[in-house]
Backbone as ProteinMPNN parsed JSONL, in Angstrom:
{"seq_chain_A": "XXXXXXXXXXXXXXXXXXXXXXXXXXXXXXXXXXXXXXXXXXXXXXXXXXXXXXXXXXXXXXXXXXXXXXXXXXXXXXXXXXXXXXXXXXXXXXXXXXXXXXXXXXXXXXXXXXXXXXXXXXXXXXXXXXXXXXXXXXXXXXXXXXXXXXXXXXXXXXXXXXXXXXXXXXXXXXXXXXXXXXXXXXXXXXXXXXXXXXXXXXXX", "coords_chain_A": {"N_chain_A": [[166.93, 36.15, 127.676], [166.146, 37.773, 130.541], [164.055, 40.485, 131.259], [164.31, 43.445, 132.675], [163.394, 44.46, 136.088], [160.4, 46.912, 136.35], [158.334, 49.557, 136.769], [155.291, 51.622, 137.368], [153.729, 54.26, 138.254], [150.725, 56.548, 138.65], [147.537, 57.394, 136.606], [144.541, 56.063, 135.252], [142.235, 55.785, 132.578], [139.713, 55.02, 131.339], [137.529, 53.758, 128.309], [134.604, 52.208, 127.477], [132.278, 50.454, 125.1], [130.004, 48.842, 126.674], [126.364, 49.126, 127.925], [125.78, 50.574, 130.499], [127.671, 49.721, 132.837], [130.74, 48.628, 133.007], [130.603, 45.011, 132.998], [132.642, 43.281, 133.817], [134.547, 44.001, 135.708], [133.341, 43.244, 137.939], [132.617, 40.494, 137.733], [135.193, 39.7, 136.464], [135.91, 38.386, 134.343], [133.618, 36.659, 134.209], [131.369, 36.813, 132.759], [129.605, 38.178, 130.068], [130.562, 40.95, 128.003], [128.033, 44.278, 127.914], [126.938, 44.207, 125.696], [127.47, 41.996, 124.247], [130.341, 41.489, 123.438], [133.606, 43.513, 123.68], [134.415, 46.36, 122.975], [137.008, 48.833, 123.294], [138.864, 51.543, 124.426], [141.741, 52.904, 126.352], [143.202, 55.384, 128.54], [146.581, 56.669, 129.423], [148.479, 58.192, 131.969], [151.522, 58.319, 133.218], [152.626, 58.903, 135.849], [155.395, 58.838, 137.273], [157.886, 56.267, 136.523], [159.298, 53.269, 135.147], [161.399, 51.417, 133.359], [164.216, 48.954, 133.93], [166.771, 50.657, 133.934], [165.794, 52.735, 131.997], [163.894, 55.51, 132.058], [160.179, 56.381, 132.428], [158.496, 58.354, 133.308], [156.722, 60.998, 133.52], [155.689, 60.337, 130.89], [152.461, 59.612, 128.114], [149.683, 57.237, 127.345], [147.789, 55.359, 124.693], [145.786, 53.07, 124.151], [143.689, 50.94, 122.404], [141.498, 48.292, 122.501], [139.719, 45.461, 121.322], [137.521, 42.382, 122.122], [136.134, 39.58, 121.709], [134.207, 38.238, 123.114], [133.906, 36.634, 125.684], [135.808, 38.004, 128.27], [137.578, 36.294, 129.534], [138.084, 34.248, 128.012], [139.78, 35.307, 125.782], [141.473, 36.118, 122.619], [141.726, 38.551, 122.024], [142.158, 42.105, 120.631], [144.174, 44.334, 119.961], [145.812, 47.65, 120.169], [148.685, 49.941, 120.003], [149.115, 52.92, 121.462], [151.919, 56.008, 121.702], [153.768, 58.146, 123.827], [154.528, 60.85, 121.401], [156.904, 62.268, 122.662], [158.753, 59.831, 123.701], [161.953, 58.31, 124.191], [163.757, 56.494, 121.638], [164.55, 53.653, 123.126], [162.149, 54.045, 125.324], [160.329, 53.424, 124.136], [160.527, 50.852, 123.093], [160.601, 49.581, 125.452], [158.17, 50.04, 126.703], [156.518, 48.961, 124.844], [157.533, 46.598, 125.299], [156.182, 45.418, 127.813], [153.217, 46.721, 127.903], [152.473, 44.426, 125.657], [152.444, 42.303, 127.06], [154.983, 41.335, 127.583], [156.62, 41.895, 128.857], [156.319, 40.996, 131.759], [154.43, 40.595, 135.087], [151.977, 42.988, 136.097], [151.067, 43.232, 133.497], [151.094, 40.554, 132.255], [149.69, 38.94, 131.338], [148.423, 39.962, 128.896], [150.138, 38.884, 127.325], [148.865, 36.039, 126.861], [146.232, 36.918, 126.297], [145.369, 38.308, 124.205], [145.394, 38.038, 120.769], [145.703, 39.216, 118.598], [147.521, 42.121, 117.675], [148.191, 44.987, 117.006], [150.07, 46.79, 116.261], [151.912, 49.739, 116.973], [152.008, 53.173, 117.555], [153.821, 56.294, 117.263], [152.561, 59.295, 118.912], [151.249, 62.409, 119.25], [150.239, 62.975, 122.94], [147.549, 63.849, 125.123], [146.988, 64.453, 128.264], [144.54, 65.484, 130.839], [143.139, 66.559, 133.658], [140.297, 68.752, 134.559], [137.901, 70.019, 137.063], [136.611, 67.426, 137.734], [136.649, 66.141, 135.491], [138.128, 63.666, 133.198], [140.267, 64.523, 130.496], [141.067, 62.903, 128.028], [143.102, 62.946, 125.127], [144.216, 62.475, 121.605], [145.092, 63.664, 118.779], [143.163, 63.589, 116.189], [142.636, 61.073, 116.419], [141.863, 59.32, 119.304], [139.319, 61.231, 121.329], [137.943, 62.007, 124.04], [136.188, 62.556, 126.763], [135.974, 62.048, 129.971], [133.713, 61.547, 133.327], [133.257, 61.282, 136.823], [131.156, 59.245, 138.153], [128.656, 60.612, 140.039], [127.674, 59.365, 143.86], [125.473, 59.01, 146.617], [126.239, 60.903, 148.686], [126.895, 63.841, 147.095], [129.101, 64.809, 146.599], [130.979, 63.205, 146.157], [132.589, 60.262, 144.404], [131.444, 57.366, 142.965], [132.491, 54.732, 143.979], [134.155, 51.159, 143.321], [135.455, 49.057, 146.077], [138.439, 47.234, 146.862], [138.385, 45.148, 145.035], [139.352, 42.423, 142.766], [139.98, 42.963, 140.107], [141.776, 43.103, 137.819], [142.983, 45.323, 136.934], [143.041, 47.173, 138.615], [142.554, 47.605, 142.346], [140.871, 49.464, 143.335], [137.834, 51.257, 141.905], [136.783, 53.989, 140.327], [133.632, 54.51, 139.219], [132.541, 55.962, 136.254], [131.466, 57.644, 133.532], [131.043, 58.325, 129.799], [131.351, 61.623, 128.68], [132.171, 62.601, 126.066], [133.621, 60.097, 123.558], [135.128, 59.544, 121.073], [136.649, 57.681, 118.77], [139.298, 57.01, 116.49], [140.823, 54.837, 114.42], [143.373, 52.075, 112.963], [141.448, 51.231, 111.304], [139.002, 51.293, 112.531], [135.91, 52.978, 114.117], [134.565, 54.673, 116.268], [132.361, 55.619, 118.746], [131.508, 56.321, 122.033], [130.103, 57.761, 123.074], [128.276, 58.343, 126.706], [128.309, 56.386, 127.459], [129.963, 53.515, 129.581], [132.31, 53.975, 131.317], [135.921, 54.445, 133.205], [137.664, 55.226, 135.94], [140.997, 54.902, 137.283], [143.536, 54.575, 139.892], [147.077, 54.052, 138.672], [148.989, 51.341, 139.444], [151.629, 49.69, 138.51], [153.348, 47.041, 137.706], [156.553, 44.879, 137.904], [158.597, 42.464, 136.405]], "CA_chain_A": [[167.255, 37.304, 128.493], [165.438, 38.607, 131.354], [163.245, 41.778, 131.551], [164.565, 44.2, 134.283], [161.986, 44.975, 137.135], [159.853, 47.241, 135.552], [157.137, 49.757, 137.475], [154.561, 52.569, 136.371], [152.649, 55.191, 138.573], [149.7, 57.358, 137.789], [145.982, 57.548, 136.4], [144.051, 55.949, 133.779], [141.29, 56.081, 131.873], [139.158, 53.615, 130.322], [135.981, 54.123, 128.07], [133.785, 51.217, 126.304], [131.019, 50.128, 124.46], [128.789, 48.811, 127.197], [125.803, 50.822, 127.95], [125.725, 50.4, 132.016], [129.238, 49.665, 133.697], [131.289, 47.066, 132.158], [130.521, 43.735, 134.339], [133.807, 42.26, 133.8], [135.117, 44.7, 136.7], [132.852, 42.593, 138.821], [132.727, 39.208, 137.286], [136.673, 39.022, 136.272], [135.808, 37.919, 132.916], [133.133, 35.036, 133.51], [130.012, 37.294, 132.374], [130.108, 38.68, 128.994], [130.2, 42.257, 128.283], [126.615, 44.061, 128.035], [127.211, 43.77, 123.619], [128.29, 40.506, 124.19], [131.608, 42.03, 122.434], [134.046, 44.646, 124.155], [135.312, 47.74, 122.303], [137.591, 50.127, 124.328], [140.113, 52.795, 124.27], [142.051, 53.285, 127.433], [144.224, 56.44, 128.357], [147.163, 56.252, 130.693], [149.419, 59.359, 132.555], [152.534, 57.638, 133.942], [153.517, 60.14, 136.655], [156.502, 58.264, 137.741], [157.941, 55.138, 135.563], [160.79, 52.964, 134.689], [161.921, 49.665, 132.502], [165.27, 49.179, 134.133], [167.291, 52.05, 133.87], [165.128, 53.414, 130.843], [162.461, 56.737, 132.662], [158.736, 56.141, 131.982], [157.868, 59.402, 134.161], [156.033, 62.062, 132.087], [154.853, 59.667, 129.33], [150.985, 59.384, 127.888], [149.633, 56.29, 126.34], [146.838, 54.84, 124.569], [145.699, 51.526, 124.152], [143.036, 50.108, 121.929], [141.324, 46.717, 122.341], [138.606, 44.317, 121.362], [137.435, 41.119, 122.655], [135.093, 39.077, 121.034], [133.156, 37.911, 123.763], [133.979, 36.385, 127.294], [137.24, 38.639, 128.613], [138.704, 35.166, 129.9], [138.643, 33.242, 126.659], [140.675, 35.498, 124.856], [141.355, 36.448, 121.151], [141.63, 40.058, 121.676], [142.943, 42.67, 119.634], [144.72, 45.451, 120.689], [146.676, 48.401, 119.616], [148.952, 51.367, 121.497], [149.856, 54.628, 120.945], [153.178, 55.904, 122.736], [153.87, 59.434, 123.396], [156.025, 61.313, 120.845], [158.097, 62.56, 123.36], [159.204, 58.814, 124.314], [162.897, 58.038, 123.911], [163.714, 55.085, 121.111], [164.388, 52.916, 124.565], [161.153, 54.089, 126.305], [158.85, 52.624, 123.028], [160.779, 49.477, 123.152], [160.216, 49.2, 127.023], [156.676, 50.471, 127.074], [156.037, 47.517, 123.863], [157.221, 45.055, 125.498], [155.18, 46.043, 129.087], [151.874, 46.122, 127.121], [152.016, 43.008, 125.006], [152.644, 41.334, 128.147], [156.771, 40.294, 127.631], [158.11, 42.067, 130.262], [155.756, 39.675, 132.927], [154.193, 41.162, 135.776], [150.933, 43.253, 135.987], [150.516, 43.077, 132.461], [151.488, 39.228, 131.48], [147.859, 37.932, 131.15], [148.299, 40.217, 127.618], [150.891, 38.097, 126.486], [148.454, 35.385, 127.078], [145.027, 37.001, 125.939], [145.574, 39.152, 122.822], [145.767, 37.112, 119.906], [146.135, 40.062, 117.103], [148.156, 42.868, 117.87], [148.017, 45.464, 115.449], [150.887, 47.527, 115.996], [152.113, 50.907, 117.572], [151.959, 54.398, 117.088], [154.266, 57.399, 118.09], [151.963, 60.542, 118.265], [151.221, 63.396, 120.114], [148.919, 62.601, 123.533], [147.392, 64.641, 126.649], [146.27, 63.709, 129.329], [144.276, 66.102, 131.874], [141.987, 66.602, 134.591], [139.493, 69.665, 134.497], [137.498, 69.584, 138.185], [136.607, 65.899, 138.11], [136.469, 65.107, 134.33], [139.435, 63.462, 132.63], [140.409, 64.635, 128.994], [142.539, 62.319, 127.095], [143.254, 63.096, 123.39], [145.023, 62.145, 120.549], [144.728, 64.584, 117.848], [142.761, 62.798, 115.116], [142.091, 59.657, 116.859], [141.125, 59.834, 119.889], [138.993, 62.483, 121.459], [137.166, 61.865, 125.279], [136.095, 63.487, 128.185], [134.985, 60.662, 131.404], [133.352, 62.023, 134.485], [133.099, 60.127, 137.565], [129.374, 59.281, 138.603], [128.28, 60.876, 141.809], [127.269, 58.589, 144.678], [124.346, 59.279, 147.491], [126.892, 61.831, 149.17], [126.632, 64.085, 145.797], [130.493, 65.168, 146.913], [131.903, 61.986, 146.459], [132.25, 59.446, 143.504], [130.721, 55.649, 143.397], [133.379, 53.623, 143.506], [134.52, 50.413, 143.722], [136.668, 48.887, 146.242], [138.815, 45.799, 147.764], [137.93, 44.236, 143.643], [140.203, 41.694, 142.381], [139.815, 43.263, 138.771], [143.731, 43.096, 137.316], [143.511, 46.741, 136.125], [143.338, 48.043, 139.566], [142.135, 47.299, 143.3], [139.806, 50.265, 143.235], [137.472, 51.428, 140.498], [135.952, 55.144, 139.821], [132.259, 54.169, 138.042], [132.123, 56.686, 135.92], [130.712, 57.955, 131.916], [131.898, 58.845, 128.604], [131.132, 62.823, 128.081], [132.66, 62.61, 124.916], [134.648, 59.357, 123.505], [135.773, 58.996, 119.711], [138.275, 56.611, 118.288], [139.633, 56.355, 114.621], [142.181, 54.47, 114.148], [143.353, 50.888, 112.405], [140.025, 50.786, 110.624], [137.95, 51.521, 113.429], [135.401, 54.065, 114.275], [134.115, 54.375, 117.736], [131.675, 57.078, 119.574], [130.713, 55.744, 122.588], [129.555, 58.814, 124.337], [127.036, 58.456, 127.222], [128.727, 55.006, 128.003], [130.47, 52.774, 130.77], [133.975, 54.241, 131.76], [136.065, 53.669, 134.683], [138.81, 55.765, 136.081], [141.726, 53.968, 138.319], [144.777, 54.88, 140.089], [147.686, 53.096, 137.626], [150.383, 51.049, 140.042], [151.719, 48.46, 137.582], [155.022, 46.548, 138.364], [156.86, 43.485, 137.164], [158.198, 40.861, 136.464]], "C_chain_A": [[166.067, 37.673, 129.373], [164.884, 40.007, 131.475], [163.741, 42.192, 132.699], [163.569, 44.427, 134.796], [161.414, 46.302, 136.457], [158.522, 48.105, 136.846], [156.533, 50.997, 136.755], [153.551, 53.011, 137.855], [151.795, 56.579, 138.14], [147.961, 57.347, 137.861], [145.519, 57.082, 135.199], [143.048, 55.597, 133.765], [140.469, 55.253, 131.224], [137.159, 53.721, 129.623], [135.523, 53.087, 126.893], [132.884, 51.577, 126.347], [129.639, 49.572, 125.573], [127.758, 50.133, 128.151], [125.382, 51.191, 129.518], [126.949, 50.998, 132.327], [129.056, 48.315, 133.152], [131.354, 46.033, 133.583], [132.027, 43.06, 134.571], [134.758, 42.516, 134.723], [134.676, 43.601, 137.927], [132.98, 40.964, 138.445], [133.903, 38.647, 136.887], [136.779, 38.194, 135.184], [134.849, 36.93, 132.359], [131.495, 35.687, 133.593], [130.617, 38.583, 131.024], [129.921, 40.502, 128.75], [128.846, 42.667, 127.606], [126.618, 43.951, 126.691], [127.568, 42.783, 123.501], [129.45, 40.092, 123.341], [131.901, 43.206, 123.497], [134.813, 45.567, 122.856], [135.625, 48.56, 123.311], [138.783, 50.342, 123.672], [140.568, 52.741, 125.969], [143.207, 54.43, 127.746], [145.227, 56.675, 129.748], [147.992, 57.416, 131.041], [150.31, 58.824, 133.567], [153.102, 58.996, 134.301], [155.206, 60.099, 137.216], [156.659, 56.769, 137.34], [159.625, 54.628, 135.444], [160.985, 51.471, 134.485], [163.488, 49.383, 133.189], [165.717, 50.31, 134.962], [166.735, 53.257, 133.28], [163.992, 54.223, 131.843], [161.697, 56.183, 132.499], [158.103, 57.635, 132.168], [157.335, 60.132, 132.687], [155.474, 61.38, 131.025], [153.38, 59.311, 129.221], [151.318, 57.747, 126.962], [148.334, 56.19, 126.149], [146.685, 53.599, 124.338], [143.688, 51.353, 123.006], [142.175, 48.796, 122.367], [139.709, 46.129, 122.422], [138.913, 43.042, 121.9], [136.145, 40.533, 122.012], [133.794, 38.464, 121.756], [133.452, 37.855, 125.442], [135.018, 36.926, 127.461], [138.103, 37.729, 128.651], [138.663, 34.279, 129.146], [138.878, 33.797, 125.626], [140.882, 35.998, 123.568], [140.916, 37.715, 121.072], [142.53, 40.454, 120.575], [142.953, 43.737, 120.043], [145.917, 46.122, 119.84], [147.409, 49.228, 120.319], [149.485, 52.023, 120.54], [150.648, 55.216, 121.964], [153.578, 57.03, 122.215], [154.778, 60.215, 122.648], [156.883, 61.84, 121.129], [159.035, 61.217, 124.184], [160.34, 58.919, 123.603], [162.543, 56.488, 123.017], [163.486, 53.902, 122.766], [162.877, 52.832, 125.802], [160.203, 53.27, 125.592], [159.429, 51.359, 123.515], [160.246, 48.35, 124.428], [158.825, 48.966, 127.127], [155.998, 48.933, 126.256], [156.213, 46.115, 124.934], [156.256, 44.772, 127.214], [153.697, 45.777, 128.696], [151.264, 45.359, 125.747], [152.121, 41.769, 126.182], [153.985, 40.652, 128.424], [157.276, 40.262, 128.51], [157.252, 41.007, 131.877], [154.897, 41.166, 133.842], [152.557, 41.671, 135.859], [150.234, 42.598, 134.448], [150.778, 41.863, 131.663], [150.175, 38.397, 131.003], [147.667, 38.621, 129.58], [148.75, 39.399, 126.655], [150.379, 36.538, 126.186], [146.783, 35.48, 125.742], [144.549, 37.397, 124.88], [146.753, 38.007, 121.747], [146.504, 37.73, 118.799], [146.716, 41.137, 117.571], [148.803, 43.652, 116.64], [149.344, 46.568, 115.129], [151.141, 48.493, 117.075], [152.94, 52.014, 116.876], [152.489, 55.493, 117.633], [153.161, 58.663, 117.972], [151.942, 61.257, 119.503], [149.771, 62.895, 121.429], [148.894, 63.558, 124.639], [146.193, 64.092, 127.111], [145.877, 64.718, 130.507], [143.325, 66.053, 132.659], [141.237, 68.362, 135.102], [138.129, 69.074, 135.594], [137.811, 68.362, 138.063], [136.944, 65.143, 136.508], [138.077, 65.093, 133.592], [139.286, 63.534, 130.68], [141.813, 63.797, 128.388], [142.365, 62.429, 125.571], [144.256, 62.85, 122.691], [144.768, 62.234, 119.693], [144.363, 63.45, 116.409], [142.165, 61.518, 115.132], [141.693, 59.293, 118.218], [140.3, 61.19, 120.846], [138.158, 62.143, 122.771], [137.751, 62.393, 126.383], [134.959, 62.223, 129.444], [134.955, 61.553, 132.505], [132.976, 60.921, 135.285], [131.332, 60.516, 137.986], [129.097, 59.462, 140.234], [127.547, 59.66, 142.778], [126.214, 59.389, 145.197], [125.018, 60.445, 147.599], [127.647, 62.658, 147.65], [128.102, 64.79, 145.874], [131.368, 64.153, 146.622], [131.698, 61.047, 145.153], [131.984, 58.106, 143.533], [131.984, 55.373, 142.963], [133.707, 52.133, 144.051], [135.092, 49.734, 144.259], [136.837, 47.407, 146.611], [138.452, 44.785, 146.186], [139.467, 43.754, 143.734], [140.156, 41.642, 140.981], [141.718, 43.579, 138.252], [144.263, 44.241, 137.059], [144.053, 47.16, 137.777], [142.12, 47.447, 140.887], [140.8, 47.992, 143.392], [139.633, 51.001, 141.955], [136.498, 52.934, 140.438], [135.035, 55.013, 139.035], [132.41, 55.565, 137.466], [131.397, 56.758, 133.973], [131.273, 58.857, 131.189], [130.676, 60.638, 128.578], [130.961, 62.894, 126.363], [133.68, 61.02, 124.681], [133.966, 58.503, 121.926], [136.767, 58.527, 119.48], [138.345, 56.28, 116.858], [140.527, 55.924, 114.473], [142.098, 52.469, 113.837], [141.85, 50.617, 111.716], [139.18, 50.804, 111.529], [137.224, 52.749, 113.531], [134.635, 53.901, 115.213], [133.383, 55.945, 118.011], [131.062, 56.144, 120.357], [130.021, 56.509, 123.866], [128.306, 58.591, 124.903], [127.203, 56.628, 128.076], [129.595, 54.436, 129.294], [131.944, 53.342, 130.337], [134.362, 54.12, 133.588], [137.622, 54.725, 134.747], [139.796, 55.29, 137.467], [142.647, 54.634, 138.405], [145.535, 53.805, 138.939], [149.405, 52.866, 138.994], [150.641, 49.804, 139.264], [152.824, 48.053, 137.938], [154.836, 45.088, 137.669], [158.254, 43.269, 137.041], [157.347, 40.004, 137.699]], "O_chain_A": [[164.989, 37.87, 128.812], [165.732, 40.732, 131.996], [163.686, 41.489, 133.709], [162.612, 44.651, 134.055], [162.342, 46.849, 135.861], [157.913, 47.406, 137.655], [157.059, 51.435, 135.731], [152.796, 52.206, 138.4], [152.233, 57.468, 137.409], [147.281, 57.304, 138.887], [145.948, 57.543, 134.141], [142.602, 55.034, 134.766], [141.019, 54.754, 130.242], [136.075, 53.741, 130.206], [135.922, 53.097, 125.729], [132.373, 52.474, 127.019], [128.47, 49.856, 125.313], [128.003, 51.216, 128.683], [124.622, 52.147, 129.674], [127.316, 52.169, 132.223], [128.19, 47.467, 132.934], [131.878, 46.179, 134.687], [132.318, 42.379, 135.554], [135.714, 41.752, 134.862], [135.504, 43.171, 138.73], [133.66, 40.322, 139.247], [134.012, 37.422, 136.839], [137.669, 37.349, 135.085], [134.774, 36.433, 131.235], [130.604, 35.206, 134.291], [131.522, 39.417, 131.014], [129.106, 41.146, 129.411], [128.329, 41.855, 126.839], [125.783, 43.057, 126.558], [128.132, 42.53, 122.436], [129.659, 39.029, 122.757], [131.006, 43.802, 124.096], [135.653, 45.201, 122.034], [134.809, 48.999, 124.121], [139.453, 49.751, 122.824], [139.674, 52.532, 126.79], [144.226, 54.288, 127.069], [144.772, 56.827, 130.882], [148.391, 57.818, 129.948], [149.943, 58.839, 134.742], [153.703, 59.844, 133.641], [155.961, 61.037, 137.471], [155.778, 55.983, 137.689], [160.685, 55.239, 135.573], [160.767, 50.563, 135.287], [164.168, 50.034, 132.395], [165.363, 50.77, 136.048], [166.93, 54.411, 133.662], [163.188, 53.485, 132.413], [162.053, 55.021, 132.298], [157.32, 58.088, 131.332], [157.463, 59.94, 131.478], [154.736, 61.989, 130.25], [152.927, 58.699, 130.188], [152.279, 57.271, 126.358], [147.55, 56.666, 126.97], [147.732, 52.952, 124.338], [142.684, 51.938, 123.412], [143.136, 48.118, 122.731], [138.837, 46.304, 123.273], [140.032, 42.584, 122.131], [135.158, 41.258, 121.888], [132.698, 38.245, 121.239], [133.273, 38.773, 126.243], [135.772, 36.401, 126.642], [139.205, 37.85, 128.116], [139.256, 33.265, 129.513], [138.507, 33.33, 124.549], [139.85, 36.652, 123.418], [140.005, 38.1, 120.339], [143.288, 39.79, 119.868], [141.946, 44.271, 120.507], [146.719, 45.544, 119.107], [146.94, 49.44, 121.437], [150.015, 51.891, 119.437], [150.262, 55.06, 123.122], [153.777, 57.3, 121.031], [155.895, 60.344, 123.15], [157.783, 62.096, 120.329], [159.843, 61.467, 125.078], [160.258, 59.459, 122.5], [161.686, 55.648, 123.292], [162.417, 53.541, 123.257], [162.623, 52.02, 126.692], [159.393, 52.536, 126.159], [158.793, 50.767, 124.388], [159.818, 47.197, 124.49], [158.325, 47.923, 127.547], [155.276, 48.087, 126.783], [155.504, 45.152, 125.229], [155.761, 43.664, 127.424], [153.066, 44.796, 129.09], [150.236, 45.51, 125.085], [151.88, 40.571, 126.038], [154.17, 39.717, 129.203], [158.011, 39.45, 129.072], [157.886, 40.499, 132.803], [154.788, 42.322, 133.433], [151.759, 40.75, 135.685], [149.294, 41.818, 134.296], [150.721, 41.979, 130.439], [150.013, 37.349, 130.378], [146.851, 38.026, 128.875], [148.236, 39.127, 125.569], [151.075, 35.785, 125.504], [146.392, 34.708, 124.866], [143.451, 37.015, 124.473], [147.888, 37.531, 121.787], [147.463, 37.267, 118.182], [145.986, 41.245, 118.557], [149.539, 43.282, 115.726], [149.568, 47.061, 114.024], [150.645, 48.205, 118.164], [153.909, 52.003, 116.117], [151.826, 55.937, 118.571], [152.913, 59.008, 116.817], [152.45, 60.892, 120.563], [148.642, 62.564, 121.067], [149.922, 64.055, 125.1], [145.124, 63.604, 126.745], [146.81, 64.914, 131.285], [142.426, 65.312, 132.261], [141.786, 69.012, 135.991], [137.446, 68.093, 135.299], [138.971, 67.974, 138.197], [137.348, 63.994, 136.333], [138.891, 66.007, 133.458], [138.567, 62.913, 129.898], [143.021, 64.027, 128.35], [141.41, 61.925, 124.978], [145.351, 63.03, 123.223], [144.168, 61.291, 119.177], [145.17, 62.728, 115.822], [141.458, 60.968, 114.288], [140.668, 58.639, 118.02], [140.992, 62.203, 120.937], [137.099, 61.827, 122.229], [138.873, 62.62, 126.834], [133.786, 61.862, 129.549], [135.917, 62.282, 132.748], [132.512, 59.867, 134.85], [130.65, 61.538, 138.065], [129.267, 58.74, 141.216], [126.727, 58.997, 142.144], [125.867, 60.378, 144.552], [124.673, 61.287, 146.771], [128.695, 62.237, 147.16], [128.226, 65.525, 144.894], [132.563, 64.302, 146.876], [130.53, 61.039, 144.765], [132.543, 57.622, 144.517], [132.495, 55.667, 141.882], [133.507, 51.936, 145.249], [135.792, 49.148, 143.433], [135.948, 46.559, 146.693], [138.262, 43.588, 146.402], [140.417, 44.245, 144.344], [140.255, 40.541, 140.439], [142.516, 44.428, 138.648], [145.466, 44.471, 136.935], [145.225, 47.4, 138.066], [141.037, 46.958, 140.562], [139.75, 47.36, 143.504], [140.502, 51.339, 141.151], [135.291, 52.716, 140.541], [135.335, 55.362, 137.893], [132.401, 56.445, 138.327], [130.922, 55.761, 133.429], [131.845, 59.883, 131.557], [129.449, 60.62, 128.471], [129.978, 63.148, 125.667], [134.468, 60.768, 125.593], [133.125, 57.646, 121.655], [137.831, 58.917, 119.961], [137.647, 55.495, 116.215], [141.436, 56.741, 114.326], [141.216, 51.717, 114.254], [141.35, 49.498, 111.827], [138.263, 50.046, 111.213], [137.808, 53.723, 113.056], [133.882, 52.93, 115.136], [133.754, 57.047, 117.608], [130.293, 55.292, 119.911], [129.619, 56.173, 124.981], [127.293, 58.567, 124.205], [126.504, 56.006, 128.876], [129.849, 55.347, 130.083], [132.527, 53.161, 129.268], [133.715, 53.895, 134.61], [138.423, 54.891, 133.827], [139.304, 55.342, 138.594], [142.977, 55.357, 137.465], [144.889, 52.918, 138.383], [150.329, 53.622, 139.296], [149.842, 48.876, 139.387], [153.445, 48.852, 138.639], [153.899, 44.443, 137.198], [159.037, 43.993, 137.656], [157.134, 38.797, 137.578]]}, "name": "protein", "num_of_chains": 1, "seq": "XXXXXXXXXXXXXXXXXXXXXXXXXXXXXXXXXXXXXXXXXXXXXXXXXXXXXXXXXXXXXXXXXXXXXXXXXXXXXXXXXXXXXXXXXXXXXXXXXXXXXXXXXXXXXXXXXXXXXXXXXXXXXXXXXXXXXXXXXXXXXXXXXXXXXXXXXXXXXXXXXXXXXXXXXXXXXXXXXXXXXXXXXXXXXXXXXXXXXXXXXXXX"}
């Protein structure tokens, strides 16, 4: 069976372990991250969404994932969390979207992530206070990313015209705050490399 066309607009969030800016924005996977290991959390606000027929609009997510070393050789491990206001039909959609089934933006998952640990209905928010983005998920995760001012102390460094898969253009910014408990993990990587992107995803 075929996956119906499939799209997702919005904002998201992304906060690791390296202690710069994650290179792999720039390098596309063929320079290792600065731990020569990735740990991240990423937090997503689908403003407007849809699997089919099935909504997306209004829904939060989280995401999980390690990598053991080079981004482009693979053997990640990844988890999501899917907002408890999703319809049965929206989890199913959203699952198969970020394991990579349904094709499209996100098919290089279905490729790159070896362990896949599951998914989690819970409660998530997602906001923006001036510039800094709060995504939470009561108990597990907990971060606040600010974008990093440029020369023009009005304006944020960012990246553009990249050929990074998340997104064309990239908001450099840093973890305020960013805890993660969950599947046996324990994460604080406040003071670290985050990145905040428009979210246009589509597919097959």
């Amino acid at each position: 069976m075929t996956d119906p066309g499939w799209a997702m607009k919005g904002e998201l969030v992304l906060s690791c372990n390296c202690t710069v800016f994650c290179p792999c924005v720039l390098s596309l996977g063929s320079h290792p991250p600065t731990e020569g290991y990735c740990q991240t959390w990423a937090g997503f606000r689908i403003d407007a969404g849809h699997f089919g027929e099935v909504d997306l609009s209004g829904l939060n997510l989280g995401l999980i994932m390690e990598i053991p070393g080079y981004m482009s050789r693979g053997n990640w491990t990844a988890g999501l969390f899917i907002d408890i206001r999703a319809s049965v039909y929206a989890v199913k959609a959203l699952t198969r979207i970020f394991t990579g089934k349904a094709g499209g933006t996100t098919s290089l998952l279905s490729i790159l992530v070896g362990k896949f640990l599951g998914v989690e209905q819970v409660p998530i928010t997602y906001e923006t206070r001036d510039k800094t983005r709060i995504f939470q998920i009561p108990k597990i995760i907990d971060g606040a990313v600010t974008p990093i001012a440029g020369k023009d102390r009005d304006k944020d460094t960012v990246i553009t015209n990249s050929e990074y898969w998340i997104a064309p253009e990239i908001i450099v910014a840093r973890s305020d705050k960013s805890k993660m408990r969950a599947f046996g993990r324990n994460w604080n990587f406040a003071g670290r490399s985050a990145e905040i992107c428009k979210l246009d995803w589509r597919g097959p």
